[in-house]
RODO-2510 file (C-alpha; in nm, 4 decimals, decimal comma):
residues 382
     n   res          X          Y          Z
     1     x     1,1326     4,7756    -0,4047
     2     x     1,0409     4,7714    -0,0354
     3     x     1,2495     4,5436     0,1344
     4     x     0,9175     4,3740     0,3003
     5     x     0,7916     4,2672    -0,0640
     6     x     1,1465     4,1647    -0,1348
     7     x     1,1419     3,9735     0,1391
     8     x     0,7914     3,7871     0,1131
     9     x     0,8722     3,7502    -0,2466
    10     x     1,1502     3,5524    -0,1289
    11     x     0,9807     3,3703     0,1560
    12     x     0,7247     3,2363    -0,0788
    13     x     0,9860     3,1367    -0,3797
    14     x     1,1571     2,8995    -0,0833
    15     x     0,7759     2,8011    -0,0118
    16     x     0,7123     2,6952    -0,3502
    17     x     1,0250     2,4896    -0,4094
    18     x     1,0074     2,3077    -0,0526
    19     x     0,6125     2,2465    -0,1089
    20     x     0,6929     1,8884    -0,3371
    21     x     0,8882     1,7408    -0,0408
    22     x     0,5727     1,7747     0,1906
    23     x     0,4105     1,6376    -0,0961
    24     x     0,1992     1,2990    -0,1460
    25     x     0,3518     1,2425    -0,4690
    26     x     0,7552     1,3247    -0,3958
    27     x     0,6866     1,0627    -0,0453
    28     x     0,5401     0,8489    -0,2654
    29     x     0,8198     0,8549    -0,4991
    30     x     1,1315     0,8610    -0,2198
    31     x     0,9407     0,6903     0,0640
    32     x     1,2122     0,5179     0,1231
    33     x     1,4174     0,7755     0,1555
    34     x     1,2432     0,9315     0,3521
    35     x     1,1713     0,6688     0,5970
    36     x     1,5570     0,5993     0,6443
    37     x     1,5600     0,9861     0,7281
    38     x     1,2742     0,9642     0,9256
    39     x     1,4497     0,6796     1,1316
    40     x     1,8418     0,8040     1,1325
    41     x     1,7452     1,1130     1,2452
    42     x     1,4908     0,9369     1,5500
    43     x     1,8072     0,7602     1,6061
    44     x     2,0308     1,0562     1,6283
    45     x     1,8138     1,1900     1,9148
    46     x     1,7796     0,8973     2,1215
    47     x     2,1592     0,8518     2,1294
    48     x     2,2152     1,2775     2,2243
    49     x     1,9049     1,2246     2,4491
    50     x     2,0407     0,9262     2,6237
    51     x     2,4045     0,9779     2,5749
    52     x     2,4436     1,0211     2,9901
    53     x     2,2388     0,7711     3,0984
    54     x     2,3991     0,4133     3,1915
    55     x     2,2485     0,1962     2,9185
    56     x     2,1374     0,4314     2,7053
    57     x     2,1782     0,2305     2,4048
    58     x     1,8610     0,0061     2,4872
    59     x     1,6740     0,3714     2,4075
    60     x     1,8127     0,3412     2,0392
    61     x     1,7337    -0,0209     1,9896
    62     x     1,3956     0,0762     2,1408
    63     x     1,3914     0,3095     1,8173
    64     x     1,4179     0,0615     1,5759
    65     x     1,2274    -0,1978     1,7294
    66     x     0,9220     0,0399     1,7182
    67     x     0,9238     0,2249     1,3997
    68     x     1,2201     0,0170     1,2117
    69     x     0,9797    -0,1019     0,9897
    70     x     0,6892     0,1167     0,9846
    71     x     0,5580     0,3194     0,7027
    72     x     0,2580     0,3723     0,6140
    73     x     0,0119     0,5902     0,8221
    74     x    -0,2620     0,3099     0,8586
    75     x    -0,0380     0,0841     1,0163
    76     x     0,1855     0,3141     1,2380
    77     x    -0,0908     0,4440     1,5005
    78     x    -0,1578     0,0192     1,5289
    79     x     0,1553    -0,1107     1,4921
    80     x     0,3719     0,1578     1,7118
    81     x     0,1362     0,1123     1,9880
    82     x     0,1101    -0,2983     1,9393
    83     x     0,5191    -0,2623     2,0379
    84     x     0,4984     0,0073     2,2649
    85     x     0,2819    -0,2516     2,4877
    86     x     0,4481    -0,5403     2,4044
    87     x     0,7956    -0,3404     2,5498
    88     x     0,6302    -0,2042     2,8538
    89     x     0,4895    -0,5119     2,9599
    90     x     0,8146    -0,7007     2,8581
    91     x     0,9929    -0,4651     3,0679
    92     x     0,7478    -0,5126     3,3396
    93     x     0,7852    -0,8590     3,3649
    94     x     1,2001    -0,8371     3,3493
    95     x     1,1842    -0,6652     3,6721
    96     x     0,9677    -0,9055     3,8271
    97     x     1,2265    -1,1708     3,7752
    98     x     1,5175    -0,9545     3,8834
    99     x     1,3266    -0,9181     4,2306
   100     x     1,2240    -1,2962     4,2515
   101     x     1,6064    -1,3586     4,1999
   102     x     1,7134    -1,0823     4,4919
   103     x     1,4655    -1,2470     4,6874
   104     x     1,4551    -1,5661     4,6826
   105     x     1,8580    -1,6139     4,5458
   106     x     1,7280    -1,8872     4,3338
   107     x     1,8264    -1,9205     3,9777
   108     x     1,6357    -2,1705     3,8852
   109     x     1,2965    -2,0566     3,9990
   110     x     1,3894    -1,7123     3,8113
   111     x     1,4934    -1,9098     3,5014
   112     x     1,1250    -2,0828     3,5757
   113     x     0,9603    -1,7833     3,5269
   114     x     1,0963    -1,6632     3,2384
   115     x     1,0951    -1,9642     3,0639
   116     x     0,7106    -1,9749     3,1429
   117     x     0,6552    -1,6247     3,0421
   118     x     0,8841    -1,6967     2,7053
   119     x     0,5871    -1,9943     2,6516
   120     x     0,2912    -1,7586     2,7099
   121     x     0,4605    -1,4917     2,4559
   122     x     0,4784    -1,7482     2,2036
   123     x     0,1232    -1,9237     2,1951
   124     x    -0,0081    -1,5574     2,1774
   125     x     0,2843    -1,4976     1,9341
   126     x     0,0657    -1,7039     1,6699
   127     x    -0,2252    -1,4497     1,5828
   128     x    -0,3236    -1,1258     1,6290
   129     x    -0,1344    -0,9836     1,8951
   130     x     0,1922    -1,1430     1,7397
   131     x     0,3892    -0,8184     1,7796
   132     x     0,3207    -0,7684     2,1956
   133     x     0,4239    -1,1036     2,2765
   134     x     0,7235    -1,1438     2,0624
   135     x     0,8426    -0,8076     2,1909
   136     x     0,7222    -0,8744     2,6009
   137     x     0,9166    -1,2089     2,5412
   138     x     1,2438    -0,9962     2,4074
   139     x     1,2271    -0,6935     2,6273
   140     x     1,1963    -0,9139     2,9370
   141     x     1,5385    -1,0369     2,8243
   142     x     1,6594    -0,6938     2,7496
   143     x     1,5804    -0,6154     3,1220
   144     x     1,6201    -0,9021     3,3256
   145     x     1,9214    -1,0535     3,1183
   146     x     1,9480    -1,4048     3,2992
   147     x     1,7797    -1,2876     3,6196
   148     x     2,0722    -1,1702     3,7758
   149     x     2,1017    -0,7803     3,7210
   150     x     2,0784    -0,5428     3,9353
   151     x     1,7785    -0,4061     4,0390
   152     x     1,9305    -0,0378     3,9640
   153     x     2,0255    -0,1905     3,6009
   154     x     1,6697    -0,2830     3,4904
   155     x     1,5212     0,0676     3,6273
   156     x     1,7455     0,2010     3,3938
   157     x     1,7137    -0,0281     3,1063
   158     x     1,3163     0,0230     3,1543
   159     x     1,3567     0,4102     3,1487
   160     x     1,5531     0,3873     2,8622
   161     x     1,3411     0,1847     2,6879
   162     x     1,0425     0,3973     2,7723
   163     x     1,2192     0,7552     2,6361
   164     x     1,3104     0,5162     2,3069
   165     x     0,9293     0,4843     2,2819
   166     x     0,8152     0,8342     2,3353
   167     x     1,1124     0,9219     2,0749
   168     x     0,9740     0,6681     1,8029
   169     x     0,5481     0,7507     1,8699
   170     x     0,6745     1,0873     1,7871
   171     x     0,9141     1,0384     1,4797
   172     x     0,6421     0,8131     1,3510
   173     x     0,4315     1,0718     1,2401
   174     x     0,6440     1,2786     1,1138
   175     x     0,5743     1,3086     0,6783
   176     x     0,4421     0,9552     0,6765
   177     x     0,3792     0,8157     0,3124
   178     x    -0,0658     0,7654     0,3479
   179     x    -0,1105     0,3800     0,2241
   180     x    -0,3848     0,5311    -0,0132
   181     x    -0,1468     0,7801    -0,1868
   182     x     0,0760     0,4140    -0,2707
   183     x    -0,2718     0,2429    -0,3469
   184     x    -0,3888     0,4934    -0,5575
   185     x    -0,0415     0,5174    -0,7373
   186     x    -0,0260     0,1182    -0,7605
   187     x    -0,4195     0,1366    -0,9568
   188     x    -0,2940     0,4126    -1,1491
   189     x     0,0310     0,2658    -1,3206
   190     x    -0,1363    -0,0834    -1,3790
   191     x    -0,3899     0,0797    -1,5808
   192     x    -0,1772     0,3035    -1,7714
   193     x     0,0012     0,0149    -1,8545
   194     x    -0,3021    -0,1559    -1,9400
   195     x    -0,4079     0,1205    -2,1627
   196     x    -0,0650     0,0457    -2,3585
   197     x    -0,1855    -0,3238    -2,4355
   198     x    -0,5078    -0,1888    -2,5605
   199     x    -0,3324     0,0457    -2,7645
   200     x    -0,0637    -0,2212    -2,8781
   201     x    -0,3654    -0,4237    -2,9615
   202     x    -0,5510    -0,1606    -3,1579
   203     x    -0,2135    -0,0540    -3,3488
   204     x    -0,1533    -0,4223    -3,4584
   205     x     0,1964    -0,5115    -3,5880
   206     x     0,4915    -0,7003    -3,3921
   207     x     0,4936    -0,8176    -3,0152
   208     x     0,7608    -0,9393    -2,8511
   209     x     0,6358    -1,2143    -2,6240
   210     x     0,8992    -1,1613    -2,4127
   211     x     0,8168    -0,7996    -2,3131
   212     x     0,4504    -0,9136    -2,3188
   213     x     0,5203    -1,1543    -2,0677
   214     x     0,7222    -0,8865    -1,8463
   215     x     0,4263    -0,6476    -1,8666
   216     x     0,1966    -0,8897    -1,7192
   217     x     0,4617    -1,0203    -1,4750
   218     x     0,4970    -0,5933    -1,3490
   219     x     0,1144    -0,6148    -1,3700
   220     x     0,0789    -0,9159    -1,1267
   221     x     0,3615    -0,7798    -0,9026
   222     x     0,1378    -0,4913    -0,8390
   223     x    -0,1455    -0,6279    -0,7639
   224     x     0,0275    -0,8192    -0,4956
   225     x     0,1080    -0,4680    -0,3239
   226     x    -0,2089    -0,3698    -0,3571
   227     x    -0,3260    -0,6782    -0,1632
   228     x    -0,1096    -0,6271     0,0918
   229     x    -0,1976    -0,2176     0,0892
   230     x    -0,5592    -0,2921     0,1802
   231     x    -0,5871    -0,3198     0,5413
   232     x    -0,3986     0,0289     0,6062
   233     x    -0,6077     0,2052     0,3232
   234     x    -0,9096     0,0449     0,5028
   235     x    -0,8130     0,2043     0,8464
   236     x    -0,7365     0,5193     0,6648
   237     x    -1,0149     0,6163     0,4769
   238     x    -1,2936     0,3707     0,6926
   239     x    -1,3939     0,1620     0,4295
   240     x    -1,4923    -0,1751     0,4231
   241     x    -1,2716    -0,4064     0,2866
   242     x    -1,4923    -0,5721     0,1011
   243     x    -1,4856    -0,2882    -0,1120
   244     x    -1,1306    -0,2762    -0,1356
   245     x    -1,1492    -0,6522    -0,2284
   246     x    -1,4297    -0,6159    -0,5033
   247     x    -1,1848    -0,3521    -0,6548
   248     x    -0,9158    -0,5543    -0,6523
   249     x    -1,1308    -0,8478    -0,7489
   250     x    -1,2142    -0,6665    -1,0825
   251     x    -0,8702    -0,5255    -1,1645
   252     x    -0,7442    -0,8448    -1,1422
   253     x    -1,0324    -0,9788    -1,4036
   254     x    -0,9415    -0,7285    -1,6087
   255     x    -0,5801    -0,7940    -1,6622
   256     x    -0,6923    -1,1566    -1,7249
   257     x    -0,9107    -1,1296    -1,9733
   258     x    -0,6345    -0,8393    -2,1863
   259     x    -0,3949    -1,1426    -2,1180
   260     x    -0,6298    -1,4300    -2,2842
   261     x    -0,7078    -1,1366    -2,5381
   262     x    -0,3157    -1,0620    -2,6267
   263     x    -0,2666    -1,4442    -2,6484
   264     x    -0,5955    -1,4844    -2,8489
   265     x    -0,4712    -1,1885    -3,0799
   266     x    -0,1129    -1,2407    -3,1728
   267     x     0,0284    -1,5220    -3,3550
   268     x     0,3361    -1,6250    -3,1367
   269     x     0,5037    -1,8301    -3,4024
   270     x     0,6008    -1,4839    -3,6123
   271     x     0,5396    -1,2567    -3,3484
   272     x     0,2493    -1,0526    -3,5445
   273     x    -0,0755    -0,9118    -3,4033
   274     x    -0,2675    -0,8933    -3,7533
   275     x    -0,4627    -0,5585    -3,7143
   276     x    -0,8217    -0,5841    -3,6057
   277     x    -1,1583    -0,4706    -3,7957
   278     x    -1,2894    -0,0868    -3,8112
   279     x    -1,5603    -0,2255    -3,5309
   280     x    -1,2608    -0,3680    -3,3101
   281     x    -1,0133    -0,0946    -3,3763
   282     x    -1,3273     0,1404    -3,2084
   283     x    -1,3715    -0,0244    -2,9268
   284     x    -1,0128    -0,0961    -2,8632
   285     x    -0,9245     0,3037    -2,9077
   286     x    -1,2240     0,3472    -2,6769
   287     x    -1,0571     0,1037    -2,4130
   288     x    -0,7646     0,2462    -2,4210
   289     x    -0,8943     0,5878    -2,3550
   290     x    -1,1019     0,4560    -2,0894
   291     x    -0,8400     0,3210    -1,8881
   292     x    -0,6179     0,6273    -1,9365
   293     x    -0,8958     0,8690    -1,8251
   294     x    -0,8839     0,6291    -1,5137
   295     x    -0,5256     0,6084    -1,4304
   296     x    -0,4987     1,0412    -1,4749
   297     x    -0,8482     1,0333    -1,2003
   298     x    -0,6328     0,7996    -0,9694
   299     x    -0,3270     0,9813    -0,9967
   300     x    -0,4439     1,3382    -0,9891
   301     x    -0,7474     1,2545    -0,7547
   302     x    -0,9737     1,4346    -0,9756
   303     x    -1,3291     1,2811    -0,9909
   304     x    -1,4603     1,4416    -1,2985
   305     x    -1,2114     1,2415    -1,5263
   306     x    -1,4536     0,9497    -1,3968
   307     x    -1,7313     1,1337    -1,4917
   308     x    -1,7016     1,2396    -1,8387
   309     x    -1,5489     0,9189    -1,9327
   310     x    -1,8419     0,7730    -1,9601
   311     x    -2,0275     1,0654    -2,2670
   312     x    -1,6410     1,1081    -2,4491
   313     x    -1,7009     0,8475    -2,6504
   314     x    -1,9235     0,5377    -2,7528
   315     x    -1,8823     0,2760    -2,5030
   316     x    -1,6179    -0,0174    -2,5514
   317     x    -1,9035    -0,2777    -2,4570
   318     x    -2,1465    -0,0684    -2,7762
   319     x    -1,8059    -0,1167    -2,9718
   320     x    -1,8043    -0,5189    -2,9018
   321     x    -2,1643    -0,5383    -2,9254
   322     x    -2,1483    -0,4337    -3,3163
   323     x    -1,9321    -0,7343    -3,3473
   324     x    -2,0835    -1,0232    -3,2109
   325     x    -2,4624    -0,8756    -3,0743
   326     x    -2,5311    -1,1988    -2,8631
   327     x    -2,1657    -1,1516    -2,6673
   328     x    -2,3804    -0,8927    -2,4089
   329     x    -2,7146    -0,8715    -2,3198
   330     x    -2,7751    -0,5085    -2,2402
   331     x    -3,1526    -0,6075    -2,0818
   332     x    -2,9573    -0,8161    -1,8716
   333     x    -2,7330    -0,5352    -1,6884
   334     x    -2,8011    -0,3363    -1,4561
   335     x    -2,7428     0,0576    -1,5145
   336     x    -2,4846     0,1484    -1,2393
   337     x    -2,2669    -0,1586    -1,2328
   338     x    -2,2622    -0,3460    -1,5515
   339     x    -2,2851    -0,7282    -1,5017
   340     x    -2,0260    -0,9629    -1,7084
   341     x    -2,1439    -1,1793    -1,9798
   342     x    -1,9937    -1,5299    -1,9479
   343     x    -1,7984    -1,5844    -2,2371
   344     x    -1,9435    -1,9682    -2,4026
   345     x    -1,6437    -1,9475    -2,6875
   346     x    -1,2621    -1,8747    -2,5533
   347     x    -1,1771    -1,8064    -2,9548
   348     x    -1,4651    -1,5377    -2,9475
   349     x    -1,2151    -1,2713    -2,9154
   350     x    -1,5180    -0,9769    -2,9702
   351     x    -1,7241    -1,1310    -2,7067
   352     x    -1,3960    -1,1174    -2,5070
   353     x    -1,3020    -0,7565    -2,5971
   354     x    -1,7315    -0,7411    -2,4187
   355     x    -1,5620    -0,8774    -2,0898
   356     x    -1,3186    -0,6495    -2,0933
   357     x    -1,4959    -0,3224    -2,1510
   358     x    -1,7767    -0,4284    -1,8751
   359     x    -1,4701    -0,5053    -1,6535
   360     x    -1,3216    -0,1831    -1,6897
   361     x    -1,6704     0,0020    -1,6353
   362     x    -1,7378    -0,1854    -1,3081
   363     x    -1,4141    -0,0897    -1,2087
   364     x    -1,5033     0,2735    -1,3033
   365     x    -1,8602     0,2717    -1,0972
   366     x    -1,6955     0,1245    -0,8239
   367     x    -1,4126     0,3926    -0,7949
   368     x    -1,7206     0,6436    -0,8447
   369     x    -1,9257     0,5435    -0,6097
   370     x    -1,6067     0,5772    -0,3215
   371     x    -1,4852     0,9002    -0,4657
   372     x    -1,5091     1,1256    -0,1824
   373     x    -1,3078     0,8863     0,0545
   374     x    -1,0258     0,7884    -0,1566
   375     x    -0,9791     1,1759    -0,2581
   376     x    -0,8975     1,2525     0,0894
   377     x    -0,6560     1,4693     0,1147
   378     x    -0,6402     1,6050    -0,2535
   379     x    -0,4836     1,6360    -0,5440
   380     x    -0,1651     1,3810    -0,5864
   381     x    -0,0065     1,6461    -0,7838
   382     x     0,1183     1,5902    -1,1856
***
């Protein structure tokens, strides 16, 4: 063997295995991880980088301050540049008051002026541009201490504070976790677990309330970080957020109505889900498979799971139809986006099972009809 094909052999062996940790779905996994690398590392270099300096350690709390708590790409282009401002103008603003003390040699009018910058930082503190004047308002203490530092110091402490933020911006970016990669993980677990209580449903038998209750508790919990996902996924893939909300809107319908369904389905004195009807079992099956076929699109970003969802089998809302006909009014709904029938009777567990399966194919249209954005960047890997 030549030793140039021995070698590329083994150059692309060491490519394969080191291709998961640039990954979307091994960040996604360890993004905490690798955010405390990510950060010890940014730390590292700003102590080396500043190890000569007087007051070099101001560089490494500069460090944290900036990208401490920053993860997601949405937010870190925002956020990191919300406290880079907020330190440089806090810095800005510390020197001012060390020269109004050296030239005036009066405490209290220095003490003055930071008090009354401290009080403009913190009625802008309450809104938007929170970040900038909580960190002005700190920095110019950083700086300026109580006014009486030495000119020299706060040059220092403000060029160490500005190589901290050039060492964060650029640590920042390195193998963020995307906020769609987590929001498209988040979607994709909730309905795989929702397919399991449409399969635990359709099988019949014994339920423990207990784990019931813990299913819907995990189910709830994620929704929650997909609320607070939204914004970043919004700035990443520049869609509204209405959109984002109707999604989330109808995934958390959906997860209502297979909790009223569970409770409307299982006798919680013994424990036992009595097995439904051939019609029932159908559409359950059909549910199930629906919402699987969903979660594997999510997870894998592959669009034509969404597609050929909708021929595999009989739809859930024909299943639930064949059980109670008046429970959805097929006139009544439009083609792409199905409408929801109200349901009149809470009991009327087959007009129920209607809700859900128009739920779940809203929920399909609307992931659909966004496909190409929220694909970006391809497959998620298995």
């Amino acid at each position: 063997m030549r030793p140039e094909t021995a070698r590329y052999r083994f150059l692309a062996q060491v490519g394969r295995r080191l291709a998961p940790i640039f990954g979307p779905l091994y960040r996604y996994r360890h993004a905490r991880a690798i955010h405390a690398v990510r950060v010890g590392i940014a730390m590292a270099t700003s102590l080396v980088a500043t190890a000569a300096l007087p007051h070099g350690i101001w560089s490494s709390v500069t460090v944290l301050v900036v990208i401490g708590g920053l993860q997601h790409h949405g937010n870190i282009r925002k956020k990191a540049g919300e406290r880079a401002i907020g330190t440089l103008l806090g810095a800005a603003v510390g020197l001012l008051c060390i020269a109004v003390q050296a030239a005036f040699a009066q405490t209290w009018l220095t003490f003055l002026v930071m008090s009354f910058f401290a009080a403009v930082c913190a009625y802008y503190a309450i809104g938007k541009a929170g970040y900038i004047a909580l960190l002005a308002a700190i920095t110019m203490c950083i700086v300026a201490e109580q006014g009486d530092a030495a000119l020299d110091v706060g040059l220092w402490r403000t060029a160490n504070v500005l190589i901290g933020i050039v060492i964060a911006l650029a640590f920042s970016f390195a193998l963020p976790l995307h906020a769609t990669y987590s929001w498209r993980y988040l979607m994709a677990e909730n309905l795989r677990l929702c397919a399991h209580l449409a399969a635990q449903l359709e099988r019949g038998g014994a339920v423990d309330r207990a784990t019931a209750r813990k299913h819907f508790a995990t189910l709830s919990r994620r929704l929650v970080q997909l609320r607070n996902l939204m914004p970043s996924v919004a700035k990443e893939l520049g869609v509204p957020l209405r959109w984002l909300d109707d999604v989330q809107r109808e995934h958390r319908v959906l997860i209502a109505a297979l909790d009223i369904l569970l409770e409307l389905s299982v006798d919680w004195d013994t424990g036992n889900c009595p097995p439904p009807g051939a019609a029932s079992r159908a559409a359950l099956y059909d549910l199930r498979n629906r919402l699987g076929a969903m979660s594997r699109a999510l997870k894998l970003g592959r669009v034509t799971r969404l597609q050929t969802i909708a021929s595999a089998s009989p739809s859930t809302a024909d299943a639930a139809r064949t059980i109670d006909p008046p429970a959805v009014d097929a006139a009544s709904r439009p083609p792409a986006v199905p409408a929801a029938a109200p349901i009149t009777d809470p009991s009327d567990r087959a007009g129920l099972l209607a809700q859900v399966a128009q739920r779940t194919e809203r929920l399909r249209d609307m992931l659909l009809a966004e496909s190409g954005r929220w694909r970006r960047g391809g497959s998620l890997g298995r």
